[in-house]
C-alpha positions as CSV (number, residue, x, y, z in Angstrom):
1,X,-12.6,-0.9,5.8
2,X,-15.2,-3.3,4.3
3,X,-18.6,-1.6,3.9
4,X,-20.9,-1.2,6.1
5,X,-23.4,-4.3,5.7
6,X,-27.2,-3.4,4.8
7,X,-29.7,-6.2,4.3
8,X,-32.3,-5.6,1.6
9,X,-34.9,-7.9,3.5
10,X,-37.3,-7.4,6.6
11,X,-34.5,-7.9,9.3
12,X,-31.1,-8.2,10.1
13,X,-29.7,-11.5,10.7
14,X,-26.7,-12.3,12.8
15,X,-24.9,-15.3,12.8
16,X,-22.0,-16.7,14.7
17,X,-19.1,-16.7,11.8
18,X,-17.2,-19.8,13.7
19,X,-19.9,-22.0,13.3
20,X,-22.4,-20.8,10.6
21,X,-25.4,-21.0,13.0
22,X,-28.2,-18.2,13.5
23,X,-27.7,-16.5,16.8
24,X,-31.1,-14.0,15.9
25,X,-32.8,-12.0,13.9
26,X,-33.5,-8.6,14.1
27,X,-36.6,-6.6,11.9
28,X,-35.7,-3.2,10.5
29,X,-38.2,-1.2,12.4
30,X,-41.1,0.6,10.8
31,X,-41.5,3.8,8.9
32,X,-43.9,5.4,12.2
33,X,-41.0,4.1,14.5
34,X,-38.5,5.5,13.0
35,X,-40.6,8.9,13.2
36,X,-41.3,8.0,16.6
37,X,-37.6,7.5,17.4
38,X,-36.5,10.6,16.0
39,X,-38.9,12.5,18.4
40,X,-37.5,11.1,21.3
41,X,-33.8,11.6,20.2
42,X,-35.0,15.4,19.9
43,X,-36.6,15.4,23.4
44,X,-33.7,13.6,24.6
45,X,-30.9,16.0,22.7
46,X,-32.9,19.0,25.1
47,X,-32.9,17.5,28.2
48,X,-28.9,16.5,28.1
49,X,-28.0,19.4,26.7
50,X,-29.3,21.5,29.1
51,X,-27.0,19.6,31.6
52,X,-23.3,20.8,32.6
53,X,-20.9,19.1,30.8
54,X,-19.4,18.3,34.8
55,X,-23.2,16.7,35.0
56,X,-22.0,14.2,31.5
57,X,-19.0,13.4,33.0
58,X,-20.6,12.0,36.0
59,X,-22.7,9.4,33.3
60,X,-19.5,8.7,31.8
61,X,-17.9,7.1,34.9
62,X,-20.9,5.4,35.3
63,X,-21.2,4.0,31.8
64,X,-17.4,2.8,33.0
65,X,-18.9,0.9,35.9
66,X,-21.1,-0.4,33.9
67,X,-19.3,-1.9,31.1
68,X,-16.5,-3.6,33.6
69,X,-19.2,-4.6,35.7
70,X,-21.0,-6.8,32.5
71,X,-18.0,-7.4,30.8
72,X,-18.0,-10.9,30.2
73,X,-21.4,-11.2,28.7
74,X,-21.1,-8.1,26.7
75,X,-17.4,-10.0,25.3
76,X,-19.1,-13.0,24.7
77,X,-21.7,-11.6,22.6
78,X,-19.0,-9.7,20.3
79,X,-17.6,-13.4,19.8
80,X,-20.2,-14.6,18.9
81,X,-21.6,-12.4,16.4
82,X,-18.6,-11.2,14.6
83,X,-15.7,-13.9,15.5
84,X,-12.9,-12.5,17.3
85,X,-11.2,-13.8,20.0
86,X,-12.5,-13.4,23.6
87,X,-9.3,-11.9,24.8
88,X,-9.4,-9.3,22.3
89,X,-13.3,-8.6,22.7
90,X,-12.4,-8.5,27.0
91,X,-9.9,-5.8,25.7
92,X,-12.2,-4.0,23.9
93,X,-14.8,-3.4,26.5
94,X,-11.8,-2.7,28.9
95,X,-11.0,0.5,26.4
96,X,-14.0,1.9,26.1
97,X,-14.4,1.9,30.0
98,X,-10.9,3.9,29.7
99,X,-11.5,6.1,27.1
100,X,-14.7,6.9,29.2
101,X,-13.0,7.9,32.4
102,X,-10.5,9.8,30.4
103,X,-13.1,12.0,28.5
104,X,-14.8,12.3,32.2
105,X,-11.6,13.8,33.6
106,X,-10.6,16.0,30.7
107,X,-13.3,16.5,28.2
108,X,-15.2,19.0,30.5
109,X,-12.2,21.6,30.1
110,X,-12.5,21.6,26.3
111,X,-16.4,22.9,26.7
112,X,-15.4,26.2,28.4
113,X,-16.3,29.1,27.3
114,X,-12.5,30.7,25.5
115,X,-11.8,34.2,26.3
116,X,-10.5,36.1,22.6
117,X,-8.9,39.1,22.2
118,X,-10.5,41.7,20.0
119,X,-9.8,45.4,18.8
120,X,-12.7,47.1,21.2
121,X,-14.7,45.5,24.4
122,X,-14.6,41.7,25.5
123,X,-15.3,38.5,23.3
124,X,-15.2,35.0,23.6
125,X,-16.2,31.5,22.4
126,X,-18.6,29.3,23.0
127,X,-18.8,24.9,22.2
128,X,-22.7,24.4,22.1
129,X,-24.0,21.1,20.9
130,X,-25.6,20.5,17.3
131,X,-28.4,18.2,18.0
132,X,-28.7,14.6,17.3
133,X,-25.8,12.9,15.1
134,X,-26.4,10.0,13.1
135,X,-23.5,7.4,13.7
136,X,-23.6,4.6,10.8
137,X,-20.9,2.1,12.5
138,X,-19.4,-0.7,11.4
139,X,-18.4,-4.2,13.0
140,X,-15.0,-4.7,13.3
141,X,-15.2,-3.4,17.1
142,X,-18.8,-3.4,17.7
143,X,-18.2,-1.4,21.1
144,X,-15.2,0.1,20.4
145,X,-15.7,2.2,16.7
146,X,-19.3,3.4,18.7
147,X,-18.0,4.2,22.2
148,X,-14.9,6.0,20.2
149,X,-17.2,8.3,18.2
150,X,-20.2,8.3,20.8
151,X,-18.3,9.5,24.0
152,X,-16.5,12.8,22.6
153,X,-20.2,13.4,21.3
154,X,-22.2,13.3,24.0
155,X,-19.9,14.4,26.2
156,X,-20.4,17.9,24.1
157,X,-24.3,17.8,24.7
158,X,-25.4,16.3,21.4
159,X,-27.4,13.1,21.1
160,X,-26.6,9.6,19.4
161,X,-28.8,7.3,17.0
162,X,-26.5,4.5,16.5
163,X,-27.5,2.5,13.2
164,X,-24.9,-0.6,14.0
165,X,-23.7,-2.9,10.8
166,X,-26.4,-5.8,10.6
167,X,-24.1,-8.3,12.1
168,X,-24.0,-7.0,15.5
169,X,-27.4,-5.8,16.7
170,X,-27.4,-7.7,19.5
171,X,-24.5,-5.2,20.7
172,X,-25.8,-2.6,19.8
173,X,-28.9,-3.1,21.9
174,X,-26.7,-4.2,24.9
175,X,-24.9,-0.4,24.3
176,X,-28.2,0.9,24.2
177,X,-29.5,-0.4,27.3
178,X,-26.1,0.1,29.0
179,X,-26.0,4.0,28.0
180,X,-29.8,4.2,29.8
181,X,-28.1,2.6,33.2
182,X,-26.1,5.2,33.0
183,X,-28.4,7.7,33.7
184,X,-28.8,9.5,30.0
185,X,-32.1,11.2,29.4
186,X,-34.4,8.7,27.4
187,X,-33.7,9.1,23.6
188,X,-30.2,10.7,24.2
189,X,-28.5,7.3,22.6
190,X,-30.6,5.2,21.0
191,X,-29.5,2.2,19.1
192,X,-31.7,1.6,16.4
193,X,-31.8,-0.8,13.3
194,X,-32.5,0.9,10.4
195,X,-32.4,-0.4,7.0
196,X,-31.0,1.2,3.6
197,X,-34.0,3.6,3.2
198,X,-33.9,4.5,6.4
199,X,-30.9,5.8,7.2
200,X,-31.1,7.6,4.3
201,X,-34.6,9.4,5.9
202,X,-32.8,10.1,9.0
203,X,-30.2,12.1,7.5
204,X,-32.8,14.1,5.5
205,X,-35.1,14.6,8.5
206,X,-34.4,17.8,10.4
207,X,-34.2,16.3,13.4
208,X,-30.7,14.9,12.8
209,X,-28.1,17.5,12.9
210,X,-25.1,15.8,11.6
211,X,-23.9,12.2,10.5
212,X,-20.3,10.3,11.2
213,X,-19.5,7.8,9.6
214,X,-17.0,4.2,9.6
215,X,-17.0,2.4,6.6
216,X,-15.8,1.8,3.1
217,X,-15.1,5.0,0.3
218,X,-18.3,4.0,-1.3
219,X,-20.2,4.6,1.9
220,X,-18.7,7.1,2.4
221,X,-19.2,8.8,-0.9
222,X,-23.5,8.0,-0.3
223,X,-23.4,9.4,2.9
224,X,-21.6,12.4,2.2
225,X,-23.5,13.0,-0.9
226,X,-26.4,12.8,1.1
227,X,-25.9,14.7,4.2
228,X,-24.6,17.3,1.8
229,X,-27.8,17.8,0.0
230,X,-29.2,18.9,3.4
231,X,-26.0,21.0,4.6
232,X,-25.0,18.7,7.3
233,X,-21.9,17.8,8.9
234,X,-20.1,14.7,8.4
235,X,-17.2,13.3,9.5
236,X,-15.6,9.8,7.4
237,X,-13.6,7.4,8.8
238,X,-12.9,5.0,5.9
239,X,-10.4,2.8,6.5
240,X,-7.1,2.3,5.0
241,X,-4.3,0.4,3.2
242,X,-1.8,1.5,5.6
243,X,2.5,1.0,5.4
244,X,4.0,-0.1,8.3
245,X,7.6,0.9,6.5
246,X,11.2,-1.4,7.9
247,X,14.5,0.3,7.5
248,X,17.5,-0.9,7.3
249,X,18.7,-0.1,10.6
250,X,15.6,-1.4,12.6
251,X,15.3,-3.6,15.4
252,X,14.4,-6.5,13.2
253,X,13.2,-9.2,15.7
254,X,10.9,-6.1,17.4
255,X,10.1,-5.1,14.1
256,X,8.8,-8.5,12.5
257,X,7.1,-8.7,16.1
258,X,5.1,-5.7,15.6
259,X,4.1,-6.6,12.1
260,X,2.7,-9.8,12.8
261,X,0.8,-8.2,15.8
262,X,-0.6,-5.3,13.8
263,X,-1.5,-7.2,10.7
264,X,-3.0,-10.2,12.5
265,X,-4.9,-9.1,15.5
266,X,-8.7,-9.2,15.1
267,X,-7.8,-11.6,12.5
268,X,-6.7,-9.1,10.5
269,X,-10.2,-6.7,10.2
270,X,-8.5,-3.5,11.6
271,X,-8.8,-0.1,9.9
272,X,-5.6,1.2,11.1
273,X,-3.5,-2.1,11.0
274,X,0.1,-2.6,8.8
275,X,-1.9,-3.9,5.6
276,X,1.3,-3.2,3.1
277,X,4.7,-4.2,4.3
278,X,7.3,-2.4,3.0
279,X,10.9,-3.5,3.8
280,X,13.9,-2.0,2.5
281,X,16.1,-4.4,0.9
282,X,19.3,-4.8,2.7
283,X,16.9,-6.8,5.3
284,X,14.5,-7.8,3.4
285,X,14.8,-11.3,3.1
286,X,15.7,-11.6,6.6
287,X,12.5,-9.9,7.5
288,X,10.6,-12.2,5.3
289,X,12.1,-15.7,6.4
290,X,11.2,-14.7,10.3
291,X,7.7,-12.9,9.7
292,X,6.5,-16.3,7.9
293,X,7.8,-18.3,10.6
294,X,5.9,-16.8,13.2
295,X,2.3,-16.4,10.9
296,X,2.9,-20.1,10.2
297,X,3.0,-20.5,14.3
298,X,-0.4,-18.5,14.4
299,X,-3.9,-20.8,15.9
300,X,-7.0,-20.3,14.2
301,X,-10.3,-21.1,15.4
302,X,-13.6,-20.3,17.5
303,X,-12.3,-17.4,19.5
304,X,-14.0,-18.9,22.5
305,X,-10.5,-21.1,22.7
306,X,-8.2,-19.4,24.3
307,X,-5.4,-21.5,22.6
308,X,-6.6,-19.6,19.1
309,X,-5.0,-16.2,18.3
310,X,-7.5,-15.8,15.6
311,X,-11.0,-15.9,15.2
312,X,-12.7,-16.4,11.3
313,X,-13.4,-13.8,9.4
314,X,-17.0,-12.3,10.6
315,X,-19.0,-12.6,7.3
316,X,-18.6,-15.3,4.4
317,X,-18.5,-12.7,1.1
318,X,-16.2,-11.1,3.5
319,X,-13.9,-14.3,2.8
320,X,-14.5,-14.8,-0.7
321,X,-13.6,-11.0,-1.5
322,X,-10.3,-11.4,0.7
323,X,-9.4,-14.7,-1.2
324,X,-10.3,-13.0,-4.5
325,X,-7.5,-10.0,-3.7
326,X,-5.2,-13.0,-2.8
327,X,-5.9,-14.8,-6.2
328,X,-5.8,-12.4,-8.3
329,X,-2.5,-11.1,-6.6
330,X,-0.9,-14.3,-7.3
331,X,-2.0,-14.3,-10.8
332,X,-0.6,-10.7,-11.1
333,X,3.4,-11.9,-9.7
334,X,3.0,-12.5,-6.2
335,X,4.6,-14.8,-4.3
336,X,2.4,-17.1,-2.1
337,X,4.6,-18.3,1.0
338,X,2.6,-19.0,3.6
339,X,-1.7,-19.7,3.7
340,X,-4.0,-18.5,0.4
341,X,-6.6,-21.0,1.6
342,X,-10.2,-21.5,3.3
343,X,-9.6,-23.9,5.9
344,X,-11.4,-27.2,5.5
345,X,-13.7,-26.6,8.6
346,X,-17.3,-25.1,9.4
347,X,-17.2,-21.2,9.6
348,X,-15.6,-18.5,7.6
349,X,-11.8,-19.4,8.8
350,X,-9.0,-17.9,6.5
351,X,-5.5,-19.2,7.1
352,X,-2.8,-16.3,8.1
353,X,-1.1,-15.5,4.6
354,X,1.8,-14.2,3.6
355,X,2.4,-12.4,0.0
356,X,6.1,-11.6,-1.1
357,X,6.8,-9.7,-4.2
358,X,3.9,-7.8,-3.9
359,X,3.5,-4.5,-6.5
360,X,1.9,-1.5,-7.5
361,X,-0.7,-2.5,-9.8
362,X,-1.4,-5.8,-7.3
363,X,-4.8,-5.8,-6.1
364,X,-2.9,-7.0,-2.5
365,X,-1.1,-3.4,-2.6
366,X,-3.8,-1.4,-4.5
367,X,-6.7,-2.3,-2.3
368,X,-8.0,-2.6,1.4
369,X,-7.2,-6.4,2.1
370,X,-9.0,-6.4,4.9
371,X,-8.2,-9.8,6.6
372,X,-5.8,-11.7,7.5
373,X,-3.1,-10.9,4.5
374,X,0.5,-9.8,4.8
375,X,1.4,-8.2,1.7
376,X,5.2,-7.7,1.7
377,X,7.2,-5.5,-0.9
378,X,10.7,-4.8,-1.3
379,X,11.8,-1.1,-1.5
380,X,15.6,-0.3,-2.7
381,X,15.7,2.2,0.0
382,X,14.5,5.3,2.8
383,X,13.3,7.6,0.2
384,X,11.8,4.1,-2.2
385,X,9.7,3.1,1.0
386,X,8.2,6.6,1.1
387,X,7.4,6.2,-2.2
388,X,5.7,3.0,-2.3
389,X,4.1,3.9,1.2
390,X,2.3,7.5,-0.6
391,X,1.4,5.0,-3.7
392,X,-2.3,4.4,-2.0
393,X,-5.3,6.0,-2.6
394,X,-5.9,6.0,1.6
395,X,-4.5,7.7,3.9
396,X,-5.0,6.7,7.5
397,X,-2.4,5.7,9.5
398,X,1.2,4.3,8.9
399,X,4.1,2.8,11.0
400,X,7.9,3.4,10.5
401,X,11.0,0.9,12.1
402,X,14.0,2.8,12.2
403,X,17.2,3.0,14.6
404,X,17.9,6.5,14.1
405,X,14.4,8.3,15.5
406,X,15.8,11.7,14.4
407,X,15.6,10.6,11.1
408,X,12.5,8.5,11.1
409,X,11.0,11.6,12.4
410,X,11.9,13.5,9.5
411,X,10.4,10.5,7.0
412,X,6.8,11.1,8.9
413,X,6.5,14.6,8.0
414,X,6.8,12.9,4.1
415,X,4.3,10.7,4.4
416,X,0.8,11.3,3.4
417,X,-1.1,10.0,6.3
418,X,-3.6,11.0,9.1
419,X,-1.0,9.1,11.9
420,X,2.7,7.6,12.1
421,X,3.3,5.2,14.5
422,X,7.7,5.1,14.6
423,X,8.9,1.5,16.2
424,X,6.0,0.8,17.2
425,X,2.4,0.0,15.3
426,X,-0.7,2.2,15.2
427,X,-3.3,2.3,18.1
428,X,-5.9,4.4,18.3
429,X,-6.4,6.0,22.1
430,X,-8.4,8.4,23.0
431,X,-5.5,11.3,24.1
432,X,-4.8,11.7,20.1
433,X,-6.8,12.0,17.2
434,X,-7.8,9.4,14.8
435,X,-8.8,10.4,11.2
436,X,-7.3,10.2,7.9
437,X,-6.6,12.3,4.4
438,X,-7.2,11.0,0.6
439,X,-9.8,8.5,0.8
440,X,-9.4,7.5,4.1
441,X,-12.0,10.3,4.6
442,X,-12.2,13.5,6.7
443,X,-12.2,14.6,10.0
444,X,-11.2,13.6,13.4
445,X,-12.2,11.5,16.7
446,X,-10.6,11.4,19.8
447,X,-8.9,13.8,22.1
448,X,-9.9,17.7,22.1
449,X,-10.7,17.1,18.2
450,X,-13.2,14.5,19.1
451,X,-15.0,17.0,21.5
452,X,-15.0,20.0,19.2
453,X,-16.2,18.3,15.7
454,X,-20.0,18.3,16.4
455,X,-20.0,21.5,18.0
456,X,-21.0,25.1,17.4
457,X,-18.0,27.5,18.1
458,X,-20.2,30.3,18.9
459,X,-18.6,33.4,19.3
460,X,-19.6,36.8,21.8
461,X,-18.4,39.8,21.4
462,X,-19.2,42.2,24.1
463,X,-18.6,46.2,23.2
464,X,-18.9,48.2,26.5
465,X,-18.0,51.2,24.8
């Protein structure tokens, strides 16, 4: 995952990444506001706490509503400010509507008090909210990556100050507005843009209780260092380099299918998406020769087409660090079959590409390529592809293709990754949990883990004796 962007100036500027031209700027708000903002996510954190968490789940099916009620502006405006197509961004708000029933159905349940057994008398345990909890989001999904960490949150009582990536403010605000439909206290989620210095008071202030996090290791590393200083929890989501592993005796056509799908969709910018393709090597040239015929088949261009399948890549240093990987890959062995280009055109397009022969010791299999880059490698066999797939510092998610499940199933339990996807490629979804080990950060969103990270597990014990 690309770091989170934060501008050194006066304001945040977003613009549309298909075209080059300024959609708006947005100023950083002031020191007092910032003081001011943190007293009404306080005042807001008490009054929704003290609501049942039956009481949030009502808010949630109306922030549901909501969103599939304004979809189609709310879409457009994620095209427009960070590129992807408007299929996929219609998708997106669609699954956070989901994930919001979903939670509103089965979140309440994970809030009840838990009866324990003790030696003498009664006990049990209590989920009580921490506070306020800094989310510092990226803008890959500018709904999605907040609504996924937001929702479990809230839905425990806590408040949220969203500090979005400086690309997508607009969305942010639309969130924020949307959240206050919805029937959440006043301060209870705020969206608020914060620059560099600020975020960085916010997670000192007392007034924020804990801090999660989507972004890059060296975010990652600044915020944890930082909310540590002040003995606060934090949970990292930090992207990944993850394998998406082909075995000999996979479904090859479903197989090639699911690769081009994962590593390509959002044109590539996906934290949990196949970034290093390793094929064993009885198919492996079979695999190759009908992957690159169907990237070369692949449209590129303003996702407000819906003949494109891929937007351009949201930011310009964005490209030019992608293209760098791919150069220096090249110079280091790989072989370039399909793209390795700009395309001629205005906007930050980068043509699908496909790498073969790719390495350990290749920038394209040692770092995030986030974009849209196939890195392909050949691996002599099961336990080889294991292998190569541990070879990463990250740790996120990874997808496995084999015909005998029993034995695929086995493979998982070897590989060092927070999720394995087998014959199929990885989702995220808010009945399991997302999170990953190494440097693909701690912690967990989603499902009953989502619920319980920003919690206090408060224990009772009652001695009648």
């Amino acid at each position: 995952m690309s770091a989170v962007p934060v501008a050194s100036g006066a304001a945040a500027i977003s613009r549309d990444p298909a075209t080059g031209e300024l959609i708006a700027t947005h100023p950083f708000i002031s020191d007092a506001e910032l003081d001011e903002l943190l007293d009404r996510s306080r005042a807001g954190f008490a009054a929704w706490s003290a609501q049942t968490p039956a009481q949030r789940a009502e808010a949630l099916r109306r922030m549901a509503a909501i969103l599939r009620r304004d979809r189609e502006p709310l879409a457009a405006l994620a095209t427009a400010e960070m590129g992807k197509v408007l299929a996929e961004s219609l998708a997106e708000i669609e699954k956070c509507a989901l994930q919001c029933e979903w939670y509103a159905d089965h979140g309440p349940q994970w809030l009840r008090d838990e009866p324990a057994e003790v030696l003498s008398g009664e006990a049990y345990v209590s989920f009580l909210p921490l506070g306020v909890v800094l989310g510092v989001m990226p803008w890959n999904f500018p709904y999605w990556q907040v609504m996924r960490a937001a929702v479990p949150i809230l839905l425990a009582g806590n408040g949220f100050l969203l500090k979005p990536a400086e690309n997508i403010v607009g969305t942010a605000k639309l969130l924020d507005a949307a959240w206050r439909e919805a029937g959440l206290p006043d301060g209870t989620f705020i969206g608020a843009n914060l620059n560099r210095e600020q975020t960085s008071k916010a997670i000192a202030d007392d007034r924020i209780a804990a801090v999660t996090l989507t972004g890059s290791v060296a975010a990652g590393r600044s915020i944890a260092a930082q909310a540590g200083q002040v003995l606060k929890k934090v949970v990292l989501e930090l992207g990944g380099s993850d394998p998406f592993i082909v075995l000999a005796d996979a479904d090859l056509e479903k197989a090639v299918a699911a690769a081009v799908t994962s590593r390509f969709q959002n044109a590539g910018q996906v934290c949990i998406a196949g970034k290093r393709i390793i094929v064993e090597d009885a198919i492996h040239d079979r695999f190759v020769a009908l992957f690159s015929e169907q990237v070369k088949a692949l449209t590129v261009g303003d996702g407000r087409d819906p003949a494109n399948r891929l937007g351009p890549i949201a930011r310009q240093d964005l490209l030019d660090q992608l293209h760098a990987q791919v150069q220096a890959s090249v110079a280091a062995g790989a072989q370039l079959l399909v793209g390795g280009h700009q395309l001629d055109r205005p906007g930050s397009f980068y043509a699908p590409t496909v790498l073969a022969g790719v390495e350990p010791g290749m920038q394209a299999f040692d770092t995030e390529t986030f974009g849209p880059v196939a890195p392909i490698t050949r691996a002599r066999d099961a336990d080889h592809a294991v292998a190569l797939a541990n070879q990463s510092e990250f740790g996120l998610s990874g997808n496995l293709w084999s015909g005998d499940v029993a034995r695929a199933t086995q493979l998982a339990r070897r590989l060092q990754t927070g999720g394995v996807f087998i014959n199929g490629f990885s989702v995220s979804d808010p009945r399991v949990p997302i999170g990953g080990v190494k440097k693909s950060g701690f912690g967990r969103e989603l499902s009953y883990f989502g619920v319980r990270e920003f919690v206090n597990a408060q224990t009772v014990w009652i001695d009648r004796a």
